[in-house]
C-alpha positions in Angstrom: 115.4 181.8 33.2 113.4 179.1 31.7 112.4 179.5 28.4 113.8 182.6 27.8 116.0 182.3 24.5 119.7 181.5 23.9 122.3 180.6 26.9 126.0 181.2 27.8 127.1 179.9 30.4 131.1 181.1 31.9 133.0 179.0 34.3 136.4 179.1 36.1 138.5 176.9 37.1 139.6 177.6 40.7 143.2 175.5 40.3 144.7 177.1 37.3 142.3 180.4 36.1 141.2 178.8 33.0 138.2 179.7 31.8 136.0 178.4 29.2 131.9 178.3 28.8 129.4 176.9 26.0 126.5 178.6 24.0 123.1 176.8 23.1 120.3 178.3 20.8 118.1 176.1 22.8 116.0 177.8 25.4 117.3 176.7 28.3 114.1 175.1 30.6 114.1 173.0 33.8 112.3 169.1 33.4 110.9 167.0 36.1 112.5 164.8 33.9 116.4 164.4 32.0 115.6 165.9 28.6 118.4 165.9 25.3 117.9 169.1 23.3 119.5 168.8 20.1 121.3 171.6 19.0 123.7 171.5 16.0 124.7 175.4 16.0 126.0 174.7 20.2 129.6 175.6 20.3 132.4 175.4 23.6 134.8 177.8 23.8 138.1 178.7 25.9 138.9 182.5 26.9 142.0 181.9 29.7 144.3 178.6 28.9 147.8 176.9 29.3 150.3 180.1 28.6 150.7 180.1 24.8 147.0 178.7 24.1 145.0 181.4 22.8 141.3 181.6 23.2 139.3 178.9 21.2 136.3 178.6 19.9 135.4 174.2 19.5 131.9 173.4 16.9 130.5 170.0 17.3 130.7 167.2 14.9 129.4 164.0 14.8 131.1 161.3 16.6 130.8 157.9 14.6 130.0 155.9 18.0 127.3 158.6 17.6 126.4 158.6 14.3 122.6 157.1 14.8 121.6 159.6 17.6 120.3 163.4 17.5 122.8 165.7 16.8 125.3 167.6 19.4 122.9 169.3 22.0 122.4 169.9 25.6 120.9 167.3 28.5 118.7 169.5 30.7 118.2 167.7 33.9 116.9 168.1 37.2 120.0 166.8 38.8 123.1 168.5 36.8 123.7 172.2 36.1 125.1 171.8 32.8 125.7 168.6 30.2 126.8 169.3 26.9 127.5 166.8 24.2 127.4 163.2 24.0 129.3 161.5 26.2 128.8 164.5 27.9 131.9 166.4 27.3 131.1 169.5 29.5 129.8 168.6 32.9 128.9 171.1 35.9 127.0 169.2 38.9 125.0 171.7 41.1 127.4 172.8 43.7 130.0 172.7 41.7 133.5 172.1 43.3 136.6 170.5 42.0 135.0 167.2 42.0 131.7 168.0 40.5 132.9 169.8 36.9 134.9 168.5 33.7 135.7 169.4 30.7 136.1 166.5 28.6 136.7 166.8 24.4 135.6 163.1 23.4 132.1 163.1 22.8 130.7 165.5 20.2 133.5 168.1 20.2 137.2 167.7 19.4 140.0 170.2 21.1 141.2 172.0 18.1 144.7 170.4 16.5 148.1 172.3 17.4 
């Protein structure tokens, strides 16, 4: 799928059914090579959460521990499936299994307020 045009990726998480996923503009590509892909329009977003959380849809902004690097984006790399966001704050390892994947809001995205 290299090269081809805009990604979305879905997960699940085995434990408790949630499910959430990203979307990049950025053609997705495979480097030799780790590679950060800016991408300010990339968003995160939640469709299954805690009972009485309703689907969310989370923009990046720009951390100020940040503030002098590229914008929010994606890390392609040879040796993870998935990194979004500084810090990163979406993580899926090839192989994914319960110690492999993360979702983590304190990079370039914030979990919305409420």
């Amino acid at each position: 799928c290299d090269g081809r045009g805009p990604t979305v990726l879905v997960a699940e998480e085995w434990s408790h059914g949630y499910i959430f996923g990203f979307h990049t503009s950025v053609p997705w590509c495979s480097p030799s090579r780790g590679r950060y892909m800016p991408d300010p329009s990339a968003f995160l977003f939640s469709i299954v959460n805690q009972p009485g959380t309703p689907p969310v849809r989370i923009n990046p902004h720009h951390h100020p521990y940040y503030r002098d690097q590229e914008p929010p984006g994606i890390f392609h790399s040879p040796k993870s499936l998935v990194l979004v966001g500084h810090n990163p704050d979406l993580s899926i390892l090839p192989n994914a299994n319960r110690h492999s994947a993360y979702l983590r809001l304190n990079g370039s995205f914030h979990p919305p307020s409420g």
